[in-house]
C-alpha positions as CSV (number, residue, x, y, z in Angstrom):
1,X,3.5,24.6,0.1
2,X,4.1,21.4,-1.2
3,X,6.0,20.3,-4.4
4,X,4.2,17.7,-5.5
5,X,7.1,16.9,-7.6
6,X,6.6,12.7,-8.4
7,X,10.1,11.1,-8.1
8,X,11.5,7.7,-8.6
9,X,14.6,6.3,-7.4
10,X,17.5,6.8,-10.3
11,X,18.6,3.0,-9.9
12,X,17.8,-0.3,-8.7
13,X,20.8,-0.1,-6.3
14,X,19.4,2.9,-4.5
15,X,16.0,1.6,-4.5
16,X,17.4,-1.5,-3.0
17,X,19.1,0.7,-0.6
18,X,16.0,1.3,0.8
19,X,14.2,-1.7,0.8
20,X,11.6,-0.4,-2.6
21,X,11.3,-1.6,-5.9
22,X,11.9,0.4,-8.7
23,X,8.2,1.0,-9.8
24,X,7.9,2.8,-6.2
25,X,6.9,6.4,-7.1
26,X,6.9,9.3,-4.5
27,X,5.8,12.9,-4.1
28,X,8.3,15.4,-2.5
29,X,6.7,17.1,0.1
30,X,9.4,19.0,1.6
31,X,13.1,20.7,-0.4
32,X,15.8,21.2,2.2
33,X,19.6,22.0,0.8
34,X,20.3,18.6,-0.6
35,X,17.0,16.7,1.4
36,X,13.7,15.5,0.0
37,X,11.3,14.7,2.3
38,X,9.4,12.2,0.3
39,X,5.6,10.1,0.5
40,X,6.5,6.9,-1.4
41,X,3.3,5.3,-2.7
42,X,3.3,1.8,-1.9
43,X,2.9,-0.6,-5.3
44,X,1.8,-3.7,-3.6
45,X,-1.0,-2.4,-1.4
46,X,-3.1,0.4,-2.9
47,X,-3.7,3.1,-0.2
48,X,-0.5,2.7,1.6
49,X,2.6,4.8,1.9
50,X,5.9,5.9,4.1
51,X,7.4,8.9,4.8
52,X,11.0,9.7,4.6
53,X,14.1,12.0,4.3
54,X,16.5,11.0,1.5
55,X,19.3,12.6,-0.4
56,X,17.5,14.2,-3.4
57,X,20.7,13.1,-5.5
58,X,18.9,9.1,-4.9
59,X,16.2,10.8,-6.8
60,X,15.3,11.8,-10.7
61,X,11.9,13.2,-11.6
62,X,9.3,11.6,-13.7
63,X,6.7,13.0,-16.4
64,X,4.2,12.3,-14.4
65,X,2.3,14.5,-12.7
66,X,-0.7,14.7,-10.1
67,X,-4.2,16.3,-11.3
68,X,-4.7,19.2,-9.5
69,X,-7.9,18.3,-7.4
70,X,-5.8,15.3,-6.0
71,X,-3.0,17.9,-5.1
72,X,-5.8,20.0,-3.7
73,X,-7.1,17.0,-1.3
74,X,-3.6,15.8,-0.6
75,X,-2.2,19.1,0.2
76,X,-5.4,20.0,2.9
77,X,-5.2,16.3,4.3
78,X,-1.4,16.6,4.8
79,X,-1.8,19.6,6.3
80,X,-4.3,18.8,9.1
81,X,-2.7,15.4,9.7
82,X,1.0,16.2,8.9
83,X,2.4,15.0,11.8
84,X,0.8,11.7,12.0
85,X,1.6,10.9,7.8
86,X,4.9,12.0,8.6
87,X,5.5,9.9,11.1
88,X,4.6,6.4,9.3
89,X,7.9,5.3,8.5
90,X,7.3,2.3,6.5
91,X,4.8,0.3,4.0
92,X,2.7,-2.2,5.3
93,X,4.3,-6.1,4.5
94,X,2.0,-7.9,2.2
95,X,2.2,-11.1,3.4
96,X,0.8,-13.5,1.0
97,X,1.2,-14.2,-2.5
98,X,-0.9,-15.5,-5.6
99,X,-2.5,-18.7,-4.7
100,X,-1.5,-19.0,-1.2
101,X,-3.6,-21.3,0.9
102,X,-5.3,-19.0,3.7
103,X,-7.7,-19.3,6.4
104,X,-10.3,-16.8,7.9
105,X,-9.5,-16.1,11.7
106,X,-12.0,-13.9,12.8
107,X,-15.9,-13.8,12.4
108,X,-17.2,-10.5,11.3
109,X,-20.8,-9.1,9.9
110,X,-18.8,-8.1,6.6
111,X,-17.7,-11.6,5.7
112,X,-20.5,-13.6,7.5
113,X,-22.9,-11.9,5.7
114,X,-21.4,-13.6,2.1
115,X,-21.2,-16.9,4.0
116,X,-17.8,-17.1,5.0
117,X,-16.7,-17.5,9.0
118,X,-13.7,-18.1,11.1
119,X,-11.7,-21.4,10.3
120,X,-13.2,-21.7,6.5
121,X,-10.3,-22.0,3.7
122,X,-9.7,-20.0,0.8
123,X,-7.3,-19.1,-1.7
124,X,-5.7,-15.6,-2.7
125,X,-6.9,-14.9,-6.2
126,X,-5.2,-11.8,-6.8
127,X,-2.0,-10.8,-4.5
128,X,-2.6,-6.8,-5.1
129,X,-3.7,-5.5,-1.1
130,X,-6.4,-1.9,-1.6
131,X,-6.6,-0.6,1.7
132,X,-5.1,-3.7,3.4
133,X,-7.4,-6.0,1.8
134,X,-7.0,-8.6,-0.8
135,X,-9.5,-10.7,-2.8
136,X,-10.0,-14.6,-1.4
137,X,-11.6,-17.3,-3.2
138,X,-13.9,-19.2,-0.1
139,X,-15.3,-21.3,-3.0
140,X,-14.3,-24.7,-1.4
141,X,-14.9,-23.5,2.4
142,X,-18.5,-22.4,1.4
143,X,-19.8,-24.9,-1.5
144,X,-20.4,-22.0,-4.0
145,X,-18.6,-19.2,-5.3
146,X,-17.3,-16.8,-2.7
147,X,-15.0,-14.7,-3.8
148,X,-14.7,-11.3,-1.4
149,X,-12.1,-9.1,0.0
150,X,-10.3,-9.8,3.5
151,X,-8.5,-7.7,5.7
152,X,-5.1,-9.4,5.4
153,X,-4.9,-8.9,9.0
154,X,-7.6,-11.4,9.4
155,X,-6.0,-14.2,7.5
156,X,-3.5,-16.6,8.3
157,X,-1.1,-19.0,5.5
158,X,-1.6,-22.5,6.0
């Protein structure tokens, strides 16, 4: 059974400790002696997380608390893919920012279909990633407004 407990790291030192940001929130999965095993819900890329073991002491718990039909769907998905989920150690990097100059490197239906192809030039409107994608302004590249979302994996800073 899972706790479901949602946690956030008791200072900015310890979050720091671990590479997070103090707004990072997590659900304990797991209570062993002095352990957590904890899913931390990664702020900068909506659908993201990482998995890890942690002193619960790094811990303190927070009002929050899940609704229970997403406890019911995260409880059966963890526990037919638990040792995959568990396994994923770490958040995926956001790598670009607000206003960062980026350039399509891939042709593909979804974005070819708005107008936009490989080499045309755009710029992040919004730095938030859901799902690893993030929201490019093609504008310039296409001579009218084309604003759509882009797997940052097919993007590149220039």
């Amino acid at each position: 059974m899972i706790d479901f407990t949602i946690i956030k790291f008791k200072s900015e030192d310890v979050a720091k400790k671990y590479e997070k940001d103090t707004s990072t929130l997590g659900v304990v999965l797991e209570k062993t002696n002095d352990v957590f095993t904890v899913l931390f819900f990664n702020v900068k890329n909506v659908g993201d997380y990482a998995v890890f073991d942690a002193p619960k002491s790094d811990f303190i718990a927070t009002p929050y608390d899940l609704p229970q039909n997403v406890k019911e769907i995260l409880e059966e998905y963890l526990t037919t893919r638990v040792e995959e989920i568990t396994n994923k150690k770490n958040f995926v990097l956001q790598p670009f920012c607000d206003s960062d100059y980026v350039e399509l490197t891939v042709n593909k239906s979804k974005y070819l279909k708005h107008g936009v192809k490989k080499g045309d030039k755009g710029i992040v409107i919004y730095e938030r990633v859901v799902k690893n994608s993030i929201l490019v302004d093609f504008s310039a590249s296409a001579h009218e407004e084309k604003c759509i979302s882009v797997d940052i994996n097919d993007l590149k800073r220039v």
